[in-house]
N, C-alpha and C positions, 0 to 999 in steps of 0.2 A: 138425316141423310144429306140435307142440302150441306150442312153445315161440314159434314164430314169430307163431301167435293169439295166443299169451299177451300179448306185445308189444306188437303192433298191433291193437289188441281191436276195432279199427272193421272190419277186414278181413271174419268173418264176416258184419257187420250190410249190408255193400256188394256183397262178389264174387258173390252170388245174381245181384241187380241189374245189376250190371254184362254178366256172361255172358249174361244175356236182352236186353240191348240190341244188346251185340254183335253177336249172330246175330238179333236181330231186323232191326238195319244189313242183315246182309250177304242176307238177304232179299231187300233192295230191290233185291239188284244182280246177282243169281243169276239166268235164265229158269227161269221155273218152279218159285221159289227158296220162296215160299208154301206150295207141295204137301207137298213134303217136309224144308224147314227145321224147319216150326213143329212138325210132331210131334218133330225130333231136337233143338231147341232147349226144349220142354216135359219129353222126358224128362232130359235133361243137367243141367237146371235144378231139375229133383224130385231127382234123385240126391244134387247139392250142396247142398239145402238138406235134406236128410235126414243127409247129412253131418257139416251143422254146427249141426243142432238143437238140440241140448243145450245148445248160447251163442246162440243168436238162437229161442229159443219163444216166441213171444207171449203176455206173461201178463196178470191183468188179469180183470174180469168178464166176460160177453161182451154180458150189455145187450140181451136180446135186441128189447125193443120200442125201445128208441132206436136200436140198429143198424139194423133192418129199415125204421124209417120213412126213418130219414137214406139208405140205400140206395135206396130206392124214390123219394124225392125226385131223387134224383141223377140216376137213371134217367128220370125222366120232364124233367129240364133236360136231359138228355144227346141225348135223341132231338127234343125239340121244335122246336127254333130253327136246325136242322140247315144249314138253306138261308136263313140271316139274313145271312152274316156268313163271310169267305174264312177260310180252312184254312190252314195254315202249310204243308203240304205234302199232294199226295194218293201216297195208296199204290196197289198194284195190289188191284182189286176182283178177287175172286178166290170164283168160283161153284164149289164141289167137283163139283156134279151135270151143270157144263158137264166136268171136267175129269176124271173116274174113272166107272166103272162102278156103279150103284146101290149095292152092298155096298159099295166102295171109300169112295165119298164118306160112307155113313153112316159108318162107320168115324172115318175124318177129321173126321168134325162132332163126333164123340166125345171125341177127342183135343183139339180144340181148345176145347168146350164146358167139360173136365174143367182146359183148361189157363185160362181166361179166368174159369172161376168159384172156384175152388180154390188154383190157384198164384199165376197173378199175384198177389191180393190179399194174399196171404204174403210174396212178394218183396217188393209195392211197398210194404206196410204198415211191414214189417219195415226197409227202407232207407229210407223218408219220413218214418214216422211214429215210428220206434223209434231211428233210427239220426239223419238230419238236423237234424230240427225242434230235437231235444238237443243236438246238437254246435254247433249256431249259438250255442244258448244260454251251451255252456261246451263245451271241444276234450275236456275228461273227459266227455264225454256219458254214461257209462253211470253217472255220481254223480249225474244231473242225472232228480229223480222225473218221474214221468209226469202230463203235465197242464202243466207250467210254462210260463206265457203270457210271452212280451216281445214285441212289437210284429213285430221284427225277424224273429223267425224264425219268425213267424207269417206276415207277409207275404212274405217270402222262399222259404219252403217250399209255398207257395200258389203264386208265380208259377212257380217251378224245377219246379213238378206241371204246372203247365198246358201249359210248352214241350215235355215231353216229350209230348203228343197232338196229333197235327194239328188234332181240333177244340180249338182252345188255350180259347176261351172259354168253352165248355160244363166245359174240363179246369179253370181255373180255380176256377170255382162249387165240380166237387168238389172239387178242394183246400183252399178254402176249409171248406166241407161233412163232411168230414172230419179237419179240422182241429180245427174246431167239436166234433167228435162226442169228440175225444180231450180237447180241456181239458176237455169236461162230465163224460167217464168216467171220464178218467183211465186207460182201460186199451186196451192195443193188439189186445188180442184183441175188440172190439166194433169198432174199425176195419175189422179184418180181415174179420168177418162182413159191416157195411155194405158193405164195397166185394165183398165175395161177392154180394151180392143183387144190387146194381148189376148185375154182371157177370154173373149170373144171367139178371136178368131181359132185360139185353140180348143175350142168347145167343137168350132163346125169342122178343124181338120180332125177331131175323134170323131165326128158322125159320119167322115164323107167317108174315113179310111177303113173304122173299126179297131182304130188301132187304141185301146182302154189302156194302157200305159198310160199315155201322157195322161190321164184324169185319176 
């Protein structure tokens, strides 16, 4: 196995990413596939990136006042313009409190709050921001410093961020936003943070609202 990383050094910076899309797919197409995919796709996905830590750790400042505003920004385009403009796809709106017993669903909001504020932003930092953005620039991507701007894979790695969210437009801005936040830092652990907040802070505007859309 080492030697197989060894090889294909882009393997750890993707398969996190990858296995969380997968099962995030096959979600769509399971009944009731929501309830209990996403906490066995959350843990699956902490296990392999704990795995392969040691080659894909975010290193880097973590910035914390340019992470947190750039996060909060993103967060307030993310929920604003919600109803402006069609969705590439909608998913199953899915209310835990409609679908388990009060302990049950807290439980589940936990699982999922830990997974949307913590991991995602690891995975998708780690594959976007650590792993793509570079490799556009040059296939040796891990020779290629953090920060380096070309057009191309600036713009590229912006729109390939946004396809993958339904709301594609709001996904863009952060692509964009994040993008931004990584040539100014330089480092991928302040990406990571920003898109923590984000995800943070959209975690407690679904608890404050009820509104299970945005999750």
């Amino acid at each position: 196995m080492r030697d197989l990383l060894d090889r294909h050094r882009w393997v750890p910076w993707a398969a996190p990413f990858a296995l969380f899309i997968v099962l995030t797919e096959l979600q769509q197409h399971v009944a009731g596939g929501v309830a209990w995919i996403y906490p066995l796709k959350t843990i699956l996905t902490a296990l392999l990136i704990a795995l392969l830590w040691r080659r894909v750790r975010p290193e880097g400042a973590w910035r914390p006042g340019a992470a947190t505003l750039t996060g909060l920004v993103v967060l307030v385009v993310w929920i604003a313009p919600d109803n402006l403009y069609p969705h590439l796809f909608t998913g199953e709106v899915f209310d835990p409190f409609a679908q388990f017993s009060r302990g049950a669903a807290i439980a589940w909001i936990a699982v999922r709050l830990a997974g949307a504020a913590l991991l995602v932003p690891v995975v998708e930092e780690v594959f976007w921001r650590g792993f793509i953005i570079r490799w556009l620039v040059k296939p040796d991507f891990e020779s290629v410093p953090p920060g380096t701007f070309t057009w191309y894979s600036f713009a590229a790695t912006s729109v390939l961020f946004a396809s993958e969210h339904d709301r594609w437009l709001v996904g863009l801005a952060a692509g964009v936003a994040y993008n931004l936040l990584w040539y100014r830092t330089r480092s991928l652990r302040a990406c990571v943070l920003a898109h923590g907040v984000t995800n943070l802070g959209l975690g407690a505007w679904v608890l404050a609202t009820a509104q299970w859309k945005f999750w």
